[in-house]
C-alpha positions in Angstrom: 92.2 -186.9 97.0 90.3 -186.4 99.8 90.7 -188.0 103.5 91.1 -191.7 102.2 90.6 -194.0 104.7 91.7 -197.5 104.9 89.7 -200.1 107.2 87.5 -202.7 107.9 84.3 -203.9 105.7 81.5 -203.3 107.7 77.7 -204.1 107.0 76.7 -201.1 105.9 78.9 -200.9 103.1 77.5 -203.0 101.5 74.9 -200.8 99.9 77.6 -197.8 100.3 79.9 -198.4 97.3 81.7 -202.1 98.4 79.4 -204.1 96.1 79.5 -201.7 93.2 83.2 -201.3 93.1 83.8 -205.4 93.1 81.5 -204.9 89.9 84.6 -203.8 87.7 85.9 -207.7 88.6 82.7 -209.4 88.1 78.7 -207.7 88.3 78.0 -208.2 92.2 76.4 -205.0 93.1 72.8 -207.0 91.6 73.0 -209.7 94.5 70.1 -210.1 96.4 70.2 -207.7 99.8 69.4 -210.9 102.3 72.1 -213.2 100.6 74.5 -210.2 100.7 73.8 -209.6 104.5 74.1 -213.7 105.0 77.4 -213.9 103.3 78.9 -210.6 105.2 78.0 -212.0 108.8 79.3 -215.3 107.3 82.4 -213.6 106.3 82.2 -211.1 109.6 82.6 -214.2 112.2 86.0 -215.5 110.8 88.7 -213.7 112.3 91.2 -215.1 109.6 89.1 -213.5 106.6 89.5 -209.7 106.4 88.4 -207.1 103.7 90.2 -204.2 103.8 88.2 -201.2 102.0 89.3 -197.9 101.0 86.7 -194.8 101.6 86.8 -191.6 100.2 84.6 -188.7 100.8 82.1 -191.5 103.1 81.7 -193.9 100.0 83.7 -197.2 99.3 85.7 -196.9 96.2 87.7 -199.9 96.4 88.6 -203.1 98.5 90.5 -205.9 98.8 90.4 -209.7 100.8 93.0 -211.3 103.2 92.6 -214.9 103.9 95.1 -216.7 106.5 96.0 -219.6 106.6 97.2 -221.8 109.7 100.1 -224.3 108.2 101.6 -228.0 109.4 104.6 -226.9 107.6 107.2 -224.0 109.0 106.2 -225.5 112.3 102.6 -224.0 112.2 103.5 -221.0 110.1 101.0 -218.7 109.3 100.2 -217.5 105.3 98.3 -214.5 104.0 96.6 -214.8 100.8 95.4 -211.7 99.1 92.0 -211.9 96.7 89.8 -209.7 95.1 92.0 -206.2 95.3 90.0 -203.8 93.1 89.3 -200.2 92.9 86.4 -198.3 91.4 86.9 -197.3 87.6 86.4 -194.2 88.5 89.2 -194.0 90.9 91.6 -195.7 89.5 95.5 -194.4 88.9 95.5 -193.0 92.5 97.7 -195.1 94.3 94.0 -196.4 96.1 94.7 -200.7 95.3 98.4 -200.0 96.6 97.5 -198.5 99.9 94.9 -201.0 100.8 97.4 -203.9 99.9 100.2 -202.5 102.1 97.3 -202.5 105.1 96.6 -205.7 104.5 100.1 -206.9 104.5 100.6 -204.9 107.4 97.9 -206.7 109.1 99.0 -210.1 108.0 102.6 -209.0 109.1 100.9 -208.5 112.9 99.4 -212.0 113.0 102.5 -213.7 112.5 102.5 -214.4 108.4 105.6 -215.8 107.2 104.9 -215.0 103.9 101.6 -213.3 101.6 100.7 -214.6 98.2 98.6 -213.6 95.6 98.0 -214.7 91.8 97.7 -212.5 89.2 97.6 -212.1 85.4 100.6 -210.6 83.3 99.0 -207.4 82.8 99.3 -206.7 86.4 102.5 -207.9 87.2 104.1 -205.0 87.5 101.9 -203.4 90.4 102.2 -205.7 92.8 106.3 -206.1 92.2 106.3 -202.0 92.8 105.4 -203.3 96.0 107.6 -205.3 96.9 106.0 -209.4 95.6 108.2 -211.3 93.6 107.4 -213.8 91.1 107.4 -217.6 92.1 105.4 -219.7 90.5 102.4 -220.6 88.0 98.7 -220.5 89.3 97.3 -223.4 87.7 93.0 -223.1 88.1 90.6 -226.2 87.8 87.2 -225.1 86.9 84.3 -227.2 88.9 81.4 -225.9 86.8 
């Protein structure tokens, strides 16, 4: 693997493999270019939602979303929720999801988290407890459409 580089989304990634790699979780890279630019600088101007991507050889091959969360409970404590993590098929079985996780939790570690959480299907279980997440509850999911 070539010089992989873990960092911020920025806007012109978009077009430069971001879009097309969240395809293998659901077929985004179609979205209209203005809506995509609107939800980006949406996105860009909160500092407590941060997509981490991974770039190999100057394209995006894989990314995945932080969220935090200010709390009442813990006396303000801060959470980290992790969403979206995926890599391109293509590049897949390189250890690329893993290292843009541990960024991410490294980040969320530097704002103060007390804790990161993510939900996940059985299949995929045992990635994230390689790295270190333990199992704690159910996700339960109401549908509004």
């Amino acid at each position: 693997m070539n010089d992989l580089i873990i960092r911020e989304l920025r806007k012109e990634d978009l077009w430069n493999g971001f879009l097309t790699s969240l395809d293998s979780l659901r077929k985004t890279s179609s979205i209209d270019k203005n809506k995509a630019n609107t939800i980006f600088d949406k996105i860009n101007s909160n500092s407590d939602h941060i997509i981490a991507v991974a770039e190999l050889d100057g394209k995006v091959v894989g990314a995945t979303t932080l969220i935090i969360e200010q709390k009442f409970i813990h006396d303000g404590g801060i959470v980290g929720h992790i969403e979206d993590v995926v890599v391109d098929n293509k590049f897949q079985g390189q250890k690329i999801g893993e290292k843009i996780i541990k960024y991410l939790l490294e980040y969320a570690k530097n704002r103060g988290c007390y804790k990161t959480i993510l939900d996940c299907t059985d299949e995929i279980k045992p990635f994230y407890e390689k790295i270190g997440f333990k199992s704690v509850a159910n996700e339960l999911r109401f549908d509004h459409a």
